[in-house]
C-alpha positions as CSV (number, residue, x, y, z in Angstrom):
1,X,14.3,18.2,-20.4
2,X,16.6,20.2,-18.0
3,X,19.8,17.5,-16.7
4,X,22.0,20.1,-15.2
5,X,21.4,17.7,-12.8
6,X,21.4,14.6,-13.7
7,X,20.8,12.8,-10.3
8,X,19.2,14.1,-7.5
9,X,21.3,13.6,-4.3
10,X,18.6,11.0,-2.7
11,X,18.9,8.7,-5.6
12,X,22.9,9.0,-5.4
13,X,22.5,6.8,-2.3
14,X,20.2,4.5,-4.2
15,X,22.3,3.9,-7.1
16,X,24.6,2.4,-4.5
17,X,22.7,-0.8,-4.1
18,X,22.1,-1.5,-7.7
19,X,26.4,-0.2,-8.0
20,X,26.5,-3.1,-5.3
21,X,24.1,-5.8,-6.4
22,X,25.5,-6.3,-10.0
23,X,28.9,-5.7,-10.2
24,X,31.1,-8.2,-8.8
25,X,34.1,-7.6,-6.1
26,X,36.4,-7.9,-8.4
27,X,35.4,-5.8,-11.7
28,X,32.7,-4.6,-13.6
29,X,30.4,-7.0,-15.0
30,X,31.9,-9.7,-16.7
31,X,30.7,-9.6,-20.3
32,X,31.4,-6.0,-20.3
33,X,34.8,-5.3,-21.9
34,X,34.1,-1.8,-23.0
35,X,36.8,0.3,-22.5
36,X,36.9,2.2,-18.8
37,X,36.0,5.9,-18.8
38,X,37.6,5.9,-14.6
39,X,39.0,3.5,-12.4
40,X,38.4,3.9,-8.6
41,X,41.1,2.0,-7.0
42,X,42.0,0.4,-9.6
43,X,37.9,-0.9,-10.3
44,X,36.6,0.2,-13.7
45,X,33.3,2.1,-14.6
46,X,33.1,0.8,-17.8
47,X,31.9,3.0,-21.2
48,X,29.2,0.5,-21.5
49,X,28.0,1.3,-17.7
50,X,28.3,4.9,-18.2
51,X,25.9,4.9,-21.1
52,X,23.4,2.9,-19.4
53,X,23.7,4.6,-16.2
54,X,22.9,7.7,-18.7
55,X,20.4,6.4,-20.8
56,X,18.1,6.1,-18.0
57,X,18.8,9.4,-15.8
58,X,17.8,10.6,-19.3
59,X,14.9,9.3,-20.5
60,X,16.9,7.6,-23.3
61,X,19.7,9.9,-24.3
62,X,23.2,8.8,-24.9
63,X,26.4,11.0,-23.9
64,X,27.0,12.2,-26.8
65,X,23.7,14.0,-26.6
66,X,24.8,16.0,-23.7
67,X,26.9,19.0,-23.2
68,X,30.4,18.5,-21.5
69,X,29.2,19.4,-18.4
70,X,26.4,17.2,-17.7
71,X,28.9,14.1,-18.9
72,X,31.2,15.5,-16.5
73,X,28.7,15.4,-13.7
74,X,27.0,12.1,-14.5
75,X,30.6,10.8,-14.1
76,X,30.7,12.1,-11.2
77,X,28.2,10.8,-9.7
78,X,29.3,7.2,-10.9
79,X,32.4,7.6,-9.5
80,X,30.9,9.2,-6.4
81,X,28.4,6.6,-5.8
82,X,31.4,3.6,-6.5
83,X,34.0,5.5,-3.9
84,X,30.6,5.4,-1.2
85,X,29.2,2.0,-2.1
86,X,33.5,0.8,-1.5
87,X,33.5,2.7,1.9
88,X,29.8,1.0,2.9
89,X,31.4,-2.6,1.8
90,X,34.6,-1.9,4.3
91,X,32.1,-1.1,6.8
92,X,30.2,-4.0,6.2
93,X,26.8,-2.3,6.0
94,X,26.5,-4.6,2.7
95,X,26.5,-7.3,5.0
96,X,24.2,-5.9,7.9
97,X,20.7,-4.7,8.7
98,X,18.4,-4.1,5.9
99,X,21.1,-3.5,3.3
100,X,21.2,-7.3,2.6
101,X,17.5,-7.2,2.0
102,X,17.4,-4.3,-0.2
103,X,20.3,-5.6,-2.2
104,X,18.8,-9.1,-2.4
105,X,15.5,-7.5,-3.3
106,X,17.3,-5.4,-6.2
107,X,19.0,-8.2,-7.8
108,X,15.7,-9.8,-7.7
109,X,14.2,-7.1,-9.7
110,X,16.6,-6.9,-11.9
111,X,16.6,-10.8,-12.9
112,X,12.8,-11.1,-12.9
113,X,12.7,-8.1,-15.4
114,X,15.6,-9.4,-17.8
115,X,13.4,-12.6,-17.7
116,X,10.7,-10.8,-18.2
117,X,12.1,-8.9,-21.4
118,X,13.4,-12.2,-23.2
119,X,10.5,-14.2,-22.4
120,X,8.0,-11.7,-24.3
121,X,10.4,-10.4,-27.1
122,X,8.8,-13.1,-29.5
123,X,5.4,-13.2,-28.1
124,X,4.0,-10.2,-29.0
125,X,0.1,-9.9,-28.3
126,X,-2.1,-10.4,-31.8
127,X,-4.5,-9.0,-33.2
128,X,-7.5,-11.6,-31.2
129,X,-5.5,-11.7,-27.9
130,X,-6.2,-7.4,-27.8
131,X,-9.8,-7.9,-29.0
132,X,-10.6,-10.6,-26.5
133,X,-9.0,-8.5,-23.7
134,X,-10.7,-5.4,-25.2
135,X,-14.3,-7.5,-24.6
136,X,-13.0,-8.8,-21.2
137,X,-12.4,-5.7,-19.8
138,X,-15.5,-3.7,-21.3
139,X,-17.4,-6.9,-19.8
140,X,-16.3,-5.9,-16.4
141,X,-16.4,-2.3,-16.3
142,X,-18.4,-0.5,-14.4
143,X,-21.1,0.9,-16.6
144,X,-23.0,3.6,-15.0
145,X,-21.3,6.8,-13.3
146,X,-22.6,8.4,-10.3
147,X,-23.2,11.9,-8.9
148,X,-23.4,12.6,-5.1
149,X,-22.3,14.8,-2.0
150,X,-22.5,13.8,1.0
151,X,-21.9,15.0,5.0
152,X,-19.2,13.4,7.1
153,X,-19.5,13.6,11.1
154,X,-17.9,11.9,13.7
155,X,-20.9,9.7,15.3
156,X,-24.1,8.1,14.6
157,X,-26.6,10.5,17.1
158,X,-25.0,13.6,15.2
159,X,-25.0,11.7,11.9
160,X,-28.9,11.3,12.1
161,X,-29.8,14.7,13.5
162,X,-28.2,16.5,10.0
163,X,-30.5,13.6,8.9
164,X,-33.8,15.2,10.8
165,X,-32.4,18.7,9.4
166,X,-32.6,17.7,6.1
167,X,-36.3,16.3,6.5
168,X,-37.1,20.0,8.0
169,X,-36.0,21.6,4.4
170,X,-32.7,22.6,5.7
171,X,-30.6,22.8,2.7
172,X,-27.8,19.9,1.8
173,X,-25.1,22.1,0.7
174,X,-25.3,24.5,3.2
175,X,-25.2,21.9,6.2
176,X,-22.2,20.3,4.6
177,X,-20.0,23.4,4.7
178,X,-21.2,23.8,8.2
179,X,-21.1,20.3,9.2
180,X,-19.3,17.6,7.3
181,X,-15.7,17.3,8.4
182,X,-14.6,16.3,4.8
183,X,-12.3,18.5,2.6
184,X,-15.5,18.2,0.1
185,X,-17.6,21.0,2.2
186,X,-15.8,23.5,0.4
187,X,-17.7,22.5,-2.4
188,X,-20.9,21.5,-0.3
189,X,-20.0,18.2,-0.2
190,X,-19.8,17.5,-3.8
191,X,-17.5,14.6,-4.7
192,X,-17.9,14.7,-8.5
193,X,-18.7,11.7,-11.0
194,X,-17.4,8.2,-10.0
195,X,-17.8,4.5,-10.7
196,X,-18.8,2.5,-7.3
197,X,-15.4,0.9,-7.7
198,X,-13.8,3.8,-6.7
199,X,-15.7,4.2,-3.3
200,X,-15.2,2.3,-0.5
201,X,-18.2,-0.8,-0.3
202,X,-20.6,0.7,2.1
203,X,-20.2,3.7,0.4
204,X,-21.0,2.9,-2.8
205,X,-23.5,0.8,-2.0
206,X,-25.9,3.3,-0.1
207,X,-25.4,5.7,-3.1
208,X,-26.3,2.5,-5.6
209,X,-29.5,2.3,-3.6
210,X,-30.5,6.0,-4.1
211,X,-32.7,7.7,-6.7
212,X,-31.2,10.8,-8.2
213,X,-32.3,13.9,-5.8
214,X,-32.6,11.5,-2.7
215,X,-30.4,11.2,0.5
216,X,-29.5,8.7,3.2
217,X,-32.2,8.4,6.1
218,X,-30.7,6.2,7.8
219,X,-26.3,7.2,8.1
220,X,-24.0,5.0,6.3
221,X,-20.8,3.7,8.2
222,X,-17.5,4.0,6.7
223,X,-14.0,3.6,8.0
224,X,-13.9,7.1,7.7
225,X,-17.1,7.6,10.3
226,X,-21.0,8.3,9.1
227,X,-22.1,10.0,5.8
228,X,-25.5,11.0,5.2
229,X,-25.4,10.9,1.0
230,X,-27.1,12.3,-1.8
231,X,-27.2,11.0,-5.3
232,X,-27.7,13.8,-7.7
233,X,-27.3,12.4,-11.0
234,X,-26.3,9.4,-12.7
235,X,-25.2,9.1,-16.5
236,X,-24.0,6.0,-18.5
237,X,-20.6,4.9,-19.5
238,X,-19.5,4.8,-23.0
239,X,-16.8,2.4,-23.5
240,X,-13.3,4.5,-25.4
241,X,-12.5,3.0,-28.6
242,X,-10.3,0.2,-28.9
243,X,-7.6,2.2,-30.7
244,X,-7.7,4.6,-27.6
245,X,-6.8,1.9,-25.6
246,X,-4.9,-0.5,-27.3
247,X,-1.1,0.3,-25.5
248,X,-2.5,-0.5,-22.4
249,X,-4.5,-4.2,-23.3
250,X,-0.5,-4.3,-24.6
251,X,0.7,-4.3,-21.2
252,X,-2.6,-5.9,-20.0
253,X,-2.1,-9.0,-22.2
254,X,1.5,-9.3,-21.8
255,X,1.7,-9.1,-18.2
256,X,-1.0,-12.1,-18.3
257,X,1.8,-14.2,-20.2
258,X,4.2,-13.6,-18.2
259,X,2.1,-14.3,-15.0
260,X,1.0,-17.7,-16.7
261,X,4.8,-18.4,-17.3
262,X,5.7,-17.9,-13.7
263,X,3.1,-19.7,-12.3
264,X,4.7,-22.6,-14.9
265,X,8.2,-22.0,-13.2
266,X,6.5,-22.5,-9.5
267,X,4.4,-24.9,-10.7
268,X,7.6,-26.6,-11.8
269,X,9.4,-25.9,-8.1
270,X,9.8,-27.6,-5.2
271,X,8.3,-25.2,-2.4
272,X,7.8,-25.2,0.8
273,X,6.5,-22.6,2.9
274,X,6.8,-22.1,6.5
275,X,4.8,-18.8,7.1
276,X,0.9,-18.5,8.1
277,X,-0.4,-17.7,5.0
278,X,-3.4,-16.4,6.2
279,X,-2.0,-14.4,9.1
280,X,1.3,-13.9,10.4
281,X,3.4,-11.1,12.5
282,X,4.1,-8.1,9.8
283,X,2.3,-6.2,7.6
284,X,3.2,-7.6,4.1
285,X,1.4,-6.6,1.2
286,X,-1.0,-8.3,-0.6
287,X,0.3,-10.3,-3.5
288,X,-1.0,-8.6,-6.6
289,X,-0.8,-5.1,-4.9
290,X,1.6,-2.2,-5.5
291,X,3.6,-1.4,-2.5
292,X,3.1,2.0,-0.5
293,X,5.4,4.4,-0.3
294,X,7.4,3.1,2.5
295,X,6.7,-0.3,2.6
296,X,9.3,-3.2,1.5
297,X,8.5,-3.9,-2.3
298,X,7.3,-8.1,-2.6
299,X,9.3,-9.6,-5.0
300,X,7.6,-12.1,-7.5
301,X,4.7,-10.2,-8.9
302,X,4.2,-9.7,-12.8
303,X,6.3,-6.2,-13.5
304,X,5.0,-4.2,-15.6
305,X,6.1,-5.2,-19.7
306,X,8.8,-3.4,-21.4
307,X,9.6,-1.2,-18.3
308,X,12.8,-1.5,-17.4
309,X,14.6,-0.2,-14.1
310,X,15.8,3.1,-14.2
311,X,19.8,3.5,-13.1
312,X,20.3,4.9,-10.4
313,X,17.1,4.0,-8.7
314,X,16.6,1.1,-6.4
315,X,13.3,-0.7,-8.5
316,X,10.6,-1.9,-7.0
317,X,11.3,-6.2,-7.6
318,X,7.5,-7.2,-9.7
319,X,5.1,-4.4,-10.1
320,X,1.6,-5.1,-11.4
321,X,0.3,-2.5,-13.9
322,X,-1.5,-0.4,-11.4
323,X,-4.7,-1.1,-12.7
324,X,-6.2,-2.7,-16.2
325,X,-7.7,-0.4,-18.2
326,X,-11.5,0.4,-17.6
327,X,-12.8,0.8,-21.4
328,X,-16.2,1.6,-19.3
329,X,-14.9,4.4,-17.4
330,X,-12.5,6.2,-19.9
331,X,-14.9,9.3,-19.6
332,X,-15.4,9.1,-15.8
333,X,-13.3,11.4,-14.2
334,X,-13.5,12.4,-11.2
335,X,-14.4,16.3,-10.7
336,X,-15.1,18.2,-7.6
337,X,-13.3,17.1,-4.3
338,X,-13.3,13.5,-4.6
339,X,-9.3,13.7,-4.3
340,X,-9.6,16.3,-1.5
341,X,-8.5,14.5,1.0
342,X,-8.2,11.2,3.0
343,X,-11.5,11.1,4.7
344,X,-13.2,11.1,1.1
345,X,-14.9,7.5,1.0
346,X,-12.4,7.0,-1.8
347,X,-10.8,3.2,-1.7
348,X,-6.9,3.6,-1.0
């Protein structure tokens, strides 16, 4: 791994709200009495900070692993970010706008995780709780994998007249590279192999109802417009071997813990809630959803075990593991366009 550069001037900025959210005014963290490696205005950056900051810009590398350069410029870059983060607090930005969300929300994060870490240090998943997931999850996979293409136009009328060209022997392939307006009719409207979870209901339904060589007569409805589909193919799933596997039922099975332990801790709290739950003004996501880019990360979800916030990076508060893993789909990869683009009847 190259650091020459060690931070990347966007996260400099970043670092800044974690820099502001756990130290305190008046020194570096309390139970830290390493010795300081600067002082800005009298304020220490601590040896014990300036590993950590280090260890995680590096992927687990102390200082002594880099040159003298690259310790000189992740220095820097503490000191930078301290001498910035002092200027925003005399402006008061730490007090104003969304800065006292974003700050909240990181000390959040980083709470929830060290809870997170000390909770499951001495409950390590056996031997049965893997094996049960393992079932669980083969249980629930999807287990067969489809082959299609399909067209993608604008309205119904046009929708059912590629239908009507079809039925005259025009050929599939050849109408979707004239036709579809889908980055797929490069490839003739080919989207590859999939599992119907990956396709959006409607989608996957229609191609669900198909016989391998036959198409849509009547145009399926998407948010994405009106497909006329063709299933080409279909194959079973084998399930991966549980050794293949196992890390992930790790995270899998710890994240369940921890989710039943924090449902304890609510359980065990007085609550009230004064928000529609069912509605409401804003766009929040769905509890038990990862945040897009650009929206404002929802503390209190499960994060995911054992990862800890990287330094210099404002964390997301309570990631999920983005998805359990699918022993029945291990070999279905997508191929073709299926990732072409957003009209694909992928689910986003």
């Amino acid at each position: 791994m190259n650091h020459s550069r060690l931070l990347p001037a966007a996260i400099v900025f970043t670092v800044l709200a974690a820099l502001a959210a756990c130290q305190p005014k008046t020194g570096g963290p309390t139970t830290d009495n390493s010795p300081p490696v600067a002082t800005v205005d009298g304020r220490p950056i601590t040896r014990d900070f300036y590993e950590f900051y280090i260890k995680g810009v590096t992927g687990g590398k102390a200082s002594a692993d880099l040159n003298p350069q690259q310790r000189a410029m992740a220095l820097d870059n503490l000191i930078r970010a301290r001498v910035v983060a002092e200027q925003a607090a005399k402006d008061g930005l730490d007090k104003s706008g969304d800065t006292v969300y974003l700050l909240e929300l990181t000390r959040l994060n980083v709470l929830q995780q060290s809870v997170q870490e000390r909770y499951l240090k001495d409950r390590k998943p056996t031997e049965q709780e893997l094996r049960a997931e393992y079932e669980t999850q083969i249980a629930t996979a999807p287990k067969t994998e489809y082959h299609a293409r399909h067209i993608l136009v604008a309205t119904e009328p046009f929708a059912q007249k590629i239908v009507e060209r079809l039925d005259k022997g025009e050929k599939f392939d050849a109408l979707a590279k004239s036709e579809s307006m889908d980055p797929s009719k490069t490839n003739g409207g080919d989207l590859g192999w999939f599992t119907p979870d990956r396709m959006v209901p409607e989608f996957s339904g229609a191609v669900m109802a198909l016989k391998p060589g036959e198409y849509t007569h009547k145009p399926v409805q998407t948010q994405f417009g009106w497909h006329v589909i063709q299933l080409l193919d279909t194959r079973e799933l084998t399930p991966p071997p549980f050794d293949q596997v196992r890390q992930r039922l790790e995270q899998v099975v710890q994240a369940k813990k921890f989710r039943m332990y924090t449902d304890e801790l609510m359980h065990n709290s007085k609550i009230e809630r004064f928000v529609d739950q069912t509605g409401g003004s804003g766009q929040a996501p769905t509890p038990g959803q990862t945040p897009t880019s650009g929206q404002t990360p929802t503390p209190g979800q499960t994060p995911t075990p054992g990862q800890a916030p990287t330094p210099g990076q404002a964390p997301t508060p309570g990631q999920t593991p983005s998805q359990t893993p699918a022993p029945g789909g291990a070999s279905g990869a997508s191929t073709g366009a299926s990732a072409a683009g957003s009209a694909t009847p992928e689910k986003k």
